[in-house]
N, C-alpha and C positions, 0 to 999 in steps of 0.2 A: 504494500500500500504506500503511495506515495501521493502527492500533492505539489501546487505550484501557487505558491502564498505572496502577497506584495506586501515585502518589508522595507520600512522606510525608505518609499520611492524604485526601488528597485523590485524585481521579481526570482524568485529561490525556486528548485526543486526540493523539499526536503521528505524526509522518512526518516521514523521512529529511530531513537538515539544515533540522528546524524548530529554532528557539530559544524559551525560555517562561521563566518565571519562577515558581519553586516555593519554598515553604519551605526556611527555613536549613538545609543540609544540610553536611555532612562532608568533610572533604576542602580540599584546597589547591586552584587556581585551575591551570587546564592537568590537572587529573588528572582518570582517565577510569573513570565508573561503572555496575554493570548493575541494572538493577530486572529481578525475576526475576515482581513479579504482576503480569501482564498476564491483563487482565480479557478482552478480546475482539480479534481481529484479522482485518484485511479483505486480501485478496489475490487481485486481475483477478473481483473480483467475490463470491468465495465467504469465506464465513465461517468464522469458523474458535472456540469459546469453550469453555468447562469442562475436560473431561478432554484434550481435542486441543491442550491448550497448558501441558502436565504442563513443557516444556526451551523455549516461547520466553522469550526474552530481549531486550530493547531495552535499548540499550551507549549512554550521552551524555558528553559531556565537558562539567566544568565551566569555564564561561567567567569568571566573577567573580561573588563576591559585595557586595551592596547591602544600602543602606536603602530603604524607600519612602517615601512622602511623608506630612507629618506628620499626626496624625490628634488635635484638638482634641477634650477632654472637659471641658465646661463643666458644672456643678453648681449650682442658686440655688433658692431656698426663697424664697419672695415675701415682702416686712414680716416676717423673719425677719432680715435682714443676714447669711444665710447665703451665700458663694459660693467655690466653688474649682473651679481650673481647673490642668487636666493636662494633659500632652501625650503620643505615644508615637508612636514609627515602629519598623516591621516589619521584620525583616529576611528579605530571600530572596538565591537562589542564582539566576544566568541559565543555564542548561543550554545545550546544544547538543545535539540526537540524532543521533547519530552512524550508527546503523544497528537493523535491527529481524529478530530470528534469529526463524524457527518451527522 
């Protein structure tokens, strides 16, 4: 059984104790969240999407949140002596899916 949930702007495939890594989201570390738009869900074969999924819900617990890794932004203008250079890291949240309700 798996599913295809929109977390914070983005869209997941997940199933039953996957872990993933999503945008910064809310909440303390050990505490336990539901995303209620669940786009599409698969179960022993049949599908399941639009109005047939008015009350499911996919439940995860947050496991901790991170930075990612750095992400260099270099800037130069040629025979200009123009250059600058930024850095930036992301932050997300590592989920756990804890269970998937139709």
């Amino acid at each position: 059984m798996y599913a295809i949930v929109s977390i914070a702007g983005q869209q997941f495939k997940v199933a039953k104790d996957q872990q993933l890594f999503v945008h910064r989201l809310q909440g303390d570390e050990g505490a336990s969240i539901e995303f209620d738009n669940v786009l599409l869900a698969e179960n022993e074969g049949k599908f399941k999407l639009g109005s047939d999924l008015k009350s499911a819900k996919v439940s995860a617990k947050i496991v901790s949140h991170l930075k990612g890794d750095k992400v260099i932004i270099f800037k130069k203008k040629r025979r200009k002596g123009y250059k600058k250079k930024n850095g930036h890291r992301q932050q997300f949240t590592k989920i756990e899916i804890t269970g998937i309700t139709l």
